[in-house]
C-alpha positions in Angstrom: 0.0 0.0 0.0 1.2 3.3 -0.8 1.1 6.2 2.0 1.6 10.1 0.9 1.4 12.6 3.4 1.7 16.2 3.2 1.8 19.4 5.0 -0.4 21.2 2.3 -3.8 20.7 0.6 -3.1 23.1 -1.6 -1.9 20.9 -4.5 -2.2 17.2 -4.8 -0.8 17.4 -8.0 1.5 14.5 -7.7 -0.6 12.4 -5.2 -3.3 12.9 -8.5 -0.4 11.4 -10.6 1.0 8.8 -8.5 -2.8 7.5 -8.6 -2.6 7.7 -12.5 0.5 5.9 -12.7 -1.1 2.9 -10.7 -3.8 2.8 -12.5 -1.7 2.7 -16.0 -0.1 0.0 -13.9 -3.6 -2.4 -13.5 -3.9 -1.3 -9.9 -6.7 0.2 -8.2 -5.7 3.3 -6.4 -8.6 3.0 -4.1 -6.9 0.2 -2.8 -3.8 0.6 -2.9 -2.9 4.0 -2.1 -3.9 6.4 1.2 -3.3 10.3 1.3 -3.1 12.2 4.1 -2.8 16.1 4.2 -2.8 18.8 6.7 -3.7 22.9 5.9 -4.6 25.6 7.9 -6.8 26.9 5.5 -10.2 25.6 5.7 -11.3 25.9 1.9 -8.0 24.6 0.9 -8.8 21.4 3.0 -12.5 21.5 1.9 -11.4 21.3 -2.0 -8.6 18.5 -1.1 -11.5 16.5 0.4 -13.8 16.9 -2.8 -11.2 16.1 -5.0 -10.4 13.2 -3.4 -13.3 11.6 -2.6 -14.6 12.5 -6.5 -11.4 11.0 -7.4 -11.8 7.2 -5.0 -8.9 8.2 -3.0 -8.8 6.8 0.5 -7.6 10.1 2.2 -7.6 11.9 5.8 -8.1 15.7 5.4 -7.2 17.6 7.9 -7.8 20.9 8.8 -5.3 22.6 11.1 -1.5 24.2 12.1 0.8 22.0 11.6 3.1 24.4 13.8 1.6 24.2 17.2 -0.5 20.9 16.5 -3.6 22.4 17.0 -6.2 20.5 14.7 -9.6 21.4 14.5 -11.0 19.0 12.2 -10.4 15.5 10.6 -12.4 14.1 7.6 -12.1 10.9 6.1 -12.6 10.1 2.6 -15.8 7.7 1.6 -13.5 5.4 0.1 -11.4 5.3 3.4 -14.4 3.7 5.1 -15.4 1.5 2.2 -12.1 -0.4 1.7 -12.2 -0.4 5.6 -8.6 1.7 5.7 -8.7 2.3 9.7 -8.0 -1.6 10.0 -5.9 -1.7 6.9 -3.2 1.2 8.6 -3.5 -0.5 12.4 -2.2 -3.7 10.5 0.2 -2.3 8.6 1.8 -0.2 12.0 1.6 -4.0 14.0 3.8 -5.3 11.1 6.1 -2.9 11.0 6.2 -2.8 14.9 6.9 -6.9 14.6 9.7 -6.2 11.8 11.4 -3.7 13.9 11.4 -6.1 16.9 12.5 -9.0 14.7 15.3 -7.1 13.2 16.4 -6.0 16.7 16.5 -9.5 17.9 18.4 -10.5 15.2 21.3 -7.3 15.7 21.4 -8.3 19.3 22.2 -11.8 18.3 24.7 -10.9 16.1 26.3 -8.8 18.5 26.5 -11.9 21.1 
């Protein structure tokens, strides 16, 4: 699965590519690939969440400062909910939590 995150709504000119490219590839971006964005501006995170969901992009929009952390609103994408993405991304941060502590077992055996 592919994750893009970034600190601006205001383009998602290469997260709209990236999903072109997979599907020139015979994937299905609503699968495969989750965008998440941050912006202070509300409208800017309004039209990021229309395009999105128009576009079957599992994506959370979120509007707030990314400078003091202050967020006052989170908005999931339809498609986030129908390919059931909140399981998807706890799974994929338990793997990667298991990898990490496989590949530390294995340095501290090496080092023994």
């Amino acid at each position: 699965m592919a994750d893009s995150f970034r600190f601006s709504c205001a383009t998602l000119r290469p997260e709209i590519a990236y999903a072109e490219c997979l599907i020139e590839a015979g994937l299905n971006p609503s699968v495969q690939m989750f965008v998440s964005c941050i912006d202070i501006d509300p409208v800017a995170a309004d039209m990021a969440f229309i395009q999105l969901s128009l576009l079957g992009i599992a994506a959370e929009v979120v509007t707030g400062n990314t400078l003091t952390l202050e967020f006052n609103r989170v908005r999931y994408t339809p498609v986030y909910y129908l390919n059931d993405f909140e399981e998807r991304l706890k799974s994929q941060c338990r793997i990667k939590a298991m990898m990490a502590f496989i590949r530390g077992m294995s340095e501290k055996d090496a080092n023994n």
